[in-house]
C-alpha positions in Angstrom: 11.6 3.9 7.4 8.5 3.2 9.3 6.6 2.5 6.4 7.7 -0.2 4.1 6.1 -1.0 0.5 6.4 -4.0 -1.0 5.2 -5.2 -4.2 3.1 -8.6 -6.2 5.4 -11.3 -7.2 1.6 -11.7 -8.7 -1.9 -10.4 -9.3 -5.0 -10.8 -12.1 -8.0 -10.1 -12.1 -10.7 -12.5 -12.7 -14.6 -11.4 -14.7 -17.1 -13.4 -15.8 -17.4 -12.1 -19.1 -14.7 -14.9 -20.3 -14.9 -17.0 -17.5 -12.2 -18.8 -18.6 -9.7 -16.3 -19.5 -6.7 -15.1 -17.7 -5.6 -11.5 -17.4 -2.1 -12.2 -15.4 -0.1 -9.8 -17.3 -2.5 -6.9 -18.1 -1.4 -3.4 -17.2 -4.7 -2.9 -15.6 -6.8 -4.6 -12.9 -10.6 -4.0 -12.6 -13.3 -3.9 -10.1 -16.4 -4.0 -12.9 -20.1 -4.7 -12.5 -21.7 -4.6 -16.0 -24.1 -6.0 -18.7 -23.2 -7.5 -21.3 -26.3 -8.8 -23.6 -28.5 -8.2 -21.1 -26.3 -10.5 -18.4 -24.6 -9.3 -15.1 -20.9 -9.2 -15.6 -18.8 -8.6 -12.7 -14.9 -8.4 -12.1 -12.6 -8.9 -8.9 -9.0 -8.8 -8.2 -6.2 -10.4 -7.0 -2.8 -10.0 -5.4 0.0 -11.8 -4.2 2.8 -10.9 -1.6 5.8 -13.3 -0.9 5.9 -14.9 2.6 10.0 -14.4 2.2 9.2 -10.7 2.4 7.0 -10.1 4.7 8.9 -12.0 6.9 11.7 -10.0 6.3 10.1 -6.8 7.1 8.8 -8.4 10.1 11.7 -10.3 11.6 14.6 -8.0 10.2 12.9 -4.5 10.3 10.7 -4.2 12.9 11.7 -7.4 15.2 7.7 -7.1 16.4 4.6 -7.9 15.5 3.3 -4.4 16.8 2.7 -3.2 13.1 -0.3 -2.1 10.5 -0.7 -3.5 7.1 -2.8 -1.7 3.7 -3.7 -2.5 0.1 -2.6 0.9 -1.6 -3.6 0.3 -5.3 -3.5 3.3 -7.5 -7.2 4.4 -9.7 -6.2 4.5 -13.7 -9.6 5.6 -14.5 -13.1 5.2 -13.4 -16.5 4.9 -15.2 -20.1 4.9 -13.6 -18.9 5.5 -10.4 -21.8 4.8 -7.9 -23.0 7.6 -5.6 -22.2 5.2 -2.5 -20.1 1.9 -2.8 -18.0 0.3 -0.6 -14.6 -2.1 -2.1 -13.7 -5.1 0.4 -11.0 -7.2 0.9 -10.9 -10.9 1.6 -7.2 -13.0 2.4 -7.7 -15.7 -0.4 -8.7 -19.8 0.6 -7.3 -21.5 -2.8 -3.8 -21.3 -3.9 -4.4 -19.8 -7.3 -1.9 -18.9 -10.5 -1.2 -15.9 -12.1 -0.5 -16.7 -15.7 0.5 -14.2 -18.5 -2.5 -13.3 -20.2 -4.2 -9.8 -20.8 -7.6 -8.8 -21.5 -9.2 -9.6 -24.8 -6.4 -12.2 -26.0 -7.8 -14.3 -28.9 -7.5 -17.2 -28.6 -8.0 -16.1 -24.7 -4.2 -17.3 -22.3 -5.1 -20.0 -19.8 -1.8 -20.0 -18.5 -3.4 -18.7 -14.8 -6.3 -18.5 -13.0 -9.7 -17.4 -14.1 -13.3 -16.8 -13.1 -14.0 -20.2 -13.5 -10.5 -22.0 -12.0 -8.0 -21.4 -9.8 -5.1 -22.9 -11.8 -3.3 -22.6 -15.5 -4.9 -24.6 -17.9 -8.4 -24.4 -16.6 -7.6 -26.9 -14.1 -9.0 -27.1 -10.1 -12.0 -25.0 -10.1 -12.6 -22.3 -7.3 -14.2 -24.5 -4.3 -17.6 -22.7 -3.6 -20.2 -22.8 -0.9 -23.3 -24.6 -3.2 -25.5 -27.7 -2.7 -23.7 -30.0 -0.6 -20.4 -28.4 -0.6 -19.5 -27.7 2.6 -16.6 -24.6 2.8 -13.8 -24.6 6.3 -14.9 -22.5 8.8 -14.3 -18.9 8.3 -14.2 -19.5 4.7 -16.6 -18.3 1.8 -17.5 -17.9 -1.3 -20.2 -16.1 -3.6 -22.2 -18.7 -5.9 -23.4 -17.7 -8.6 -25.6 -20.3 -10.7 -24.9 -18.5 -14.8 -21.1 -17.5 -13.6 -19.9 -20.2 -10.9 -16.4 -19.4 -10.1 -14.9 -16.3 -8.6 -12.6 -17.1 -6.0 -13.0 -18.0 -2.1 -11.6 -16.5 0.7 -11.5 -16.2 4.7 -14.0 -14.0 6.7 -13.0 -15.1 10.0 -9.9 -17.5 11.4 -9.0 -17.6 14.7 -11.0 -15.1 16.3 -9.5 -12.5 14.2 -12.0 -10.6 11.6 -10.5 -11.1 8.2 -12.9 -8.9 6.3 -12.2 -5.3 5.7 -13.2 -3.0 3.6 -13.5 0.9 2.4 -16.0 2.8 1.6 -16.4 5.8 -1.1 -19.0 8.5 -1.8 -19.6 11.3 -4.5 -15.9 12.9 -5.5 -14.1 10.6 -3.1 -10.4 9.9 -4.4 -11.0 6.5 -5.8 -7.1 5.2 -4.3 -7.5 1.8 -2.6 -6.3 2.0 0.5 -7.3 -1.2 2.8 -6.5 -2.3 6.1 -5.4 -6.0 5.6 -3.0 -6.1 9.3 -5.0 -9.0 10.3 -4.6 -11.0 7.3 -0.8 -10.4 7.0 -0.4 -11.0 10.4 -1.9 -14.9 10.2 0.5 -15.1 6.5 3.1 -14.3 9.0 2.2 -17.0 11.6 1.2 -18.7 9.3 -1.7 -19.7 11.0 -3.3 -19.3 7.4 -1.9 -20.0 4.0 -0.6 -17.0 2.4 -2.7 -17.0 -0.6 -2.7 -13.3 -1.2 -5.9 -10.9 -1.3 -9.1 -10.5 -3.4 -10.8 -7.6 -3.6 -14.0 -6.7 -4.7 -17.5 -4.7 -4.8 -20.2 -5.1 -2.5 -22.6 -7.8 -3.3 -25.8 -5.8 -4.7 -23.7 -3.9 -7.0 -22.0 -6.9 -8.7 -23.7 -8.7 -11.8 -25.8 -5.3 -12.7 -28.0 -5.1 -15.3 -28.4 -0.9 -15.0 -25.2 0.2 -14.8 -21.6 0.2 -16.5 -19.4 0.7 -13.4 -15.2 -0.2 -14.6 -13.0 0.4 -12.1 -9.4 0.3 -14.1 -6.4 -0.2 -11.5 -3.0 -0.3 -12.5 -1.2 -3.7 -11.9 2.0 -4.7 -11.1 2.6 -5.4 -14.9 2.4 -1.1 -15.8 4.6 0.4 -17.4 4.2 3.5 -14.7 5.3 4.3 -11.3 1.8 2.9 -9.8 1.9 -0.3 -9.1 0.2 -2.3 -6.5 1.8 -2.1 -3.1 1.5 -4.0 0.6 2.1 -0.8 2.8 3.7 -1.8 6.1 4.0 0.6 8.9 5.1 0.6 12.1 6.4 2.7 14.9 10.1 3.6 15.2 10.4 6.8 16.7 12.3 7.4 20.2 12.0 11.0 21.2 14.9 12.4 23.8 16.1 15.9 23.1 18.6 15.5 26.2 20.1 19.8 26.5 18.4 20.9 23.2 16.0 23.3 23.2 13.0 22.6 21.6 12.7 24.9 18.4 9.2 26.9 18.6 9.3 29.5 16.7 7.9 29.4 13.1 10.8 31.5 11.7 12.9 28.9 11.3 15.4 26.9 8.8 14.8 23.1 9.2 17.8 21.4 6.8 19.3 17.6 6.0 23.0 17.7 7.4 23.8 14.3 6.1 22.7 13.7 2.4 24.2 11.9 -0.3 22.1 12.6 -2.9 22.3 9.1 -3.7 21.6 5.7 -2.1 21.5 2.0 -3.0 18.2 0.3 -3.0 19.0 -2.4 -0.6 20.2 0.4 2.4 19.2 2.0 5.2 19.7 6.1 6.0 19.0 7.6 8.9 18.7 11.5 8.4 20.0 14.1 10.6 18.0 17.6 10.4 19.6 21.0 11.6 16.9 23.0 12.8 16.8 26.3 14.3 15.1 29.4 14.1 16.4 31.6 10.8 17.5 34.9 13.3 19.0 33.2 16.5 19.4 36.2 19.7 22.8 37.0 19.6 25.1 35.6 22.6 28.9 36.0 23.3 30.0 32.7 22.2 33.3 31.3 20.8 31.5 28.9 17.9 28.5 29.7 15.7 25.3 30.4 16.9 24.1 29.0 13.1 25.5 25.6 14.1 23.4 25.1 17.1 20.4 22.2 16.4 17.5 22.6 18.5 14.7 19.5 19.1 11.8 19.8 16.8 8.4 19.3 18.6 7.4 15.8 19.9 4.5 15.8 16.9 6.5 16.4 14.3 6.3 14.3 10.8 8.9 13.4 7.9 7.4 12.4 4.2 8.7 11.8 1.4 6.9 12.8 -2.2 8.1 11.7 -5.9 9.9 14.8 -7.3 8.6 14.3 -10.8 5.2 13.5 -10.5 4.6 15.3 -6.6 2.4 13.0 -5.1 3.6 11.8 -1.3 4.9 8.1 -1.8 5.2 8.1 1.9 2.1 10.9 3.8 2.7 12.0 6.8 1.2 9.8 9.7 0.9 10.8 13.1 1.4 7.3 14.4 3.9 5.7 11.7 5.9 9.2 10.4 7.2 10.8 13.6 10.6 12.7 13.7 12.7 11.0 16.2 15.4 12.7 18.4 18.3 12.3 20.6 20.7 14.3 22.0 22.5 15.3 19.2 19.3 16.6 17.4 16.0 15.3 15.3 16.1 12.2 12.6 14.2 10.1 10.8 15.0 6.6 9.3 14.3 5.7 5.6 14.6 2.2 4.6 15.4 2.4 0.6 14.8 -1.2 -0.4 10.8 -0.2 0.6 10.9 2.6 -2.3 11.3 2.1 -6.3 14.8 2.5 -7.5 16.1 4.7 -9.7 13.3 7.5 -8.6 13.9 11.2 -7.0 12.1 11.8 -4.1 11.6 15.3 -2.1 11.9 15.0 1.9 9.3 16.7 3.7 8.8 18.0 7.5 5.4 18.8 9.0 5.4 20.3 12.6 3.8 22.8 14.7 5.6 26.2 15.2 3.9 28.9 17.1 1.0 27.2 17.7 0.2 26.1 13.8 1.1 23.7 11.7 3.2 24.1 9.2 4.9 22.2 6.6 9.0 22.5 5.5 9.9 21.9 2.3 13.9 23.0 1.7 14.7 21.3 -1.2 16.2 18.4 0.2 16.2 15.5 -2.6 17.7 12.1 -3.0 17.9 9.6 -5.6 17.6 5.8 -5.2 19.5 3.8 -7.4 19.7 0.1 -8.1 21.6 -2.0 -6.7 24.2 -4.0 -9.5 
């Protein structure tokens, strides 16, 4: 699979309204900027992904560094929204813990980090650009005098631009979905620490005193099929149709030859696809005609979407999705140790028959089940 997902061994998020309260174990993460008391509140999140597993999609998957890397965090629910905002996202400086608190505990968990410190127990506050602190280069901070705290993180290292972010207006889809590739890339080299990610609003939206904006993302601690994921794509595709002829006509059956219905989360499948058109002309031949696979178009696209709840856990992408082929017809690769286990998922095909797109669904499912 050319897109791989992997998921927090960690994440929190951090607000100022108990600065010295961890939420490590809530089923939500926020973005926030609201009043409280006539004060500024704001609230910022952050992940975690393991170095082992990066470098395993890296070094054992794609045996490059030629890939793309995105924050795809799912929206629970969403109050103020502004007409125009903009979420960014930062690698973390600090090493940081994520404790086992939730929002609201009384007495509030310090068992991870908070607004206030990066550590359990309210230990090794966040290292902030103020007075005559002086920050690494490429490394900031944002200071503020009631709230100090927050977290620090890399804008720059290397020459590579570590500060991305996406923007949102009116009736946008409110889905996070970020371009970190330069940050994972220097966790991989480790030319940074791997410190994970914080995200959060722009700076003249945080700390308001007007509105009651509350962002609610779920975490990796929900009890859903949402949580946080590190989406890592790359390109695998090798196109070769050798004799086949290249199906064009939009009449056509486009089928799985090859699946089990079933696979083990830690396994790799590569699918096979029959395609041909649904009335082939009739020829003198001593085999069937209905047995003969034609090569799908060059831009043709595999995805796969949850059969229960029918969103696409894997879109179509025209540089990371493409149907491969060789001579003996079109495939695609899945990777299931990238997808949640014991989930159905639907595969889909989009290509372009007689001049417009269209997209196949024939009712090809497969389960993934867990390993032991």
């Amino acid at each position: 699979m050319a897109v791989y997902k992997l998921f927090p061994d960690k994440d929190n998020y951090i607000f100022t309204e108990v600065p010295q309260a961890n939420a490590g174990n809530d089923e939500m993460i926020e973005l926030g900027s609201y009043p409280v008391l006539e004060v500024g509140q704001t609230a910022r999140i952050l992940l975690h992904f393991k170095d082992t597993e990066i470098a395993d999609v890296v070094n054992n998957k794609i045996g490059n560094t030629n890939f793309s890397a995105s924050l795809n965090i799912k929206l629970a629910s969403a109050y103020e929204t502004p007409a125009s905002h903009s979420v960014h996202a930062y690698p973390i400086f600090q090493y940081w813990d994520g404790g086992l608190g939730k929002y609201g505990d009384l007495p509030f968990d310090k068992s991870g980090c908070t607004w206030r410190y990066a550590t359990a127990e309210n230990t090794n506050s966040w290292t902030l650009p103020h007075n005559s602190v002086s920050m690494s280069s490429g490394v900031t901070g944002s200071y503020n005098a009631t709230y100090p705290g927050g977290g620090n993180y890399y804008t720059g290292s290397g020459g590579y631009k570590l500060h991305t972010s996406q923007s949102f207006e009116t009736n946008d889809d409110l889905d996070l979905n970020i371009d970190v590739t330069n940050g994972v890339l220097l966790h991989y080299t480790n030319s940074i620490a791997n410190n994970g990610f914080l995200l959060k609003f722009d700076d003249d939206i945080e700390f308001s005193l007007t509105s009651s904006i509350r962002h609610k993302y779920y975490s990796a601690d929900t009890n859903t099929i949402y949580p946080p994921t590190l989406d890592i794509k790359w390109d695998d595709s090798s196109y070769t149709t050798g004799s086949l002829t290249v199906l064009s006509s939009s009449n056509a059956v486009i089928n799985l030859t090859n699946n089990k219905s079933a696979y083990p989360d830690i396994s790799k499948q590569r699918f096979r696809l029959l395609a041909r058109p649904k009335f082939p002309t009739r020829t003198f031949t001593t085999s069937s005609i209905y047995r003969t696979n034609y090569a799908l178009p060059s831009q043709s696209f595999w995805g796969l979407k949850d059969e229960f709840t029918e969103e696409m856990v894997v879109p179509f992408d025209t540089e990371y999705t493409k149907v491969s082929c060789d001579s003996t017809g079109p495939y695609f690769d899945v990777w299931m140790s990238g997808l949640q286990p014991e989930r159905y998922y639907r595969v889909l095909i989009k290509t372009e028959l007689d001049g417009a797109t269209t997209v196949i669904n024939n009712d090809a499912t497969f389960k993934v089940i867990r390993n032991g």
